[in-house]
N, C-alpha and C positions, 0 to 999 in steps of 0.2 A: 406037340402042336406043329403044324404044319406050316411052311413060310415058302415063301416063291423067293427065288433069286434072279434079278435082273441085273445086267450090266449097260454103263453107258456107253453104246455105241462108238462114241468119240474119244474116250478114254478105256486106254488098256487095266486100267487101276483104280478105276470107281465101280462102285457095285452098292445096291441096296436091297433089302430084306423086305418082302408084303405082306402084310396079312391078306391083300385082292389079286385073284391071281391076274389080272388084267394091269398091278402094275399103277392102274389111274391113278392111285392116293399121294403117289410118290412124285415131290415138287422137283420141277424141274433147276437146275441150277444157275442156267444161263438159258440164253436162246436155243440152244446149240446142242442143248443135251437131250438124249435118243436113248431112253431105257427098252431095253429090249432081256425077254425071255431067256433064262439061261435054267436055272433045275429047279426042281422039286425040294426042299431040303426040311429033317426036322430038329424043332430047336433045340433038343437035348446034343447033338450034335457038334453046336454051333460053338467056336468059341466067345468066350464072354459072354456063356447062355443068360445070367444073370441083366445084365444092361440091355443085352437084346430085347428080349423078353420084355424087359421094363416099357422100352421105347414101342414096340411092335403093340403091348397092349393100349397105351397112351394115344400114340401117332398112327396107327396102324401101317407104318413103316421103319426104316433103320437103315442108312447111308453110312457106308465105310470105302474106304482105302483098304486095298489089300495088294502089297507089291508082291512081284511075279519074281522076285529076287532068290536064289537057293542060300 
């Protein structure tokens, strides 16, 4: 399956999964928050393909945290 990856604008460490690639479905947080287009991604890939997956068929979205930390 196929998933879009946006990141919010305002934060360097929030990011959510689409099933639209337009993004629309995915609620905003605050006022503040700016998803914007970042890749193509598919979900066998993904980690925690499993709970993604869940959520993405559900919500047809997925909001995470992913620190830029090594």
């Amino acid at each position: 399956m196929l998933v879009y990856l946006f990141q919010d604008k305002n934060s360097h460490d929030t990011f959510a999964y689409s099933t639209d690639v337009t993004g629309r479905c995915i609620p905003r947080a605050s006022r503040d928050t700016q998803w914007s287009f970042v890749a193509v991604e598919e979900t066998r890939d993904l980690d925690h393909v499993e709970e993604v997956t869940q959520h993405l068929r559900k919500q047809g979205f997925y909001i995470f945290r992913k620190s830029h930390a090594l």
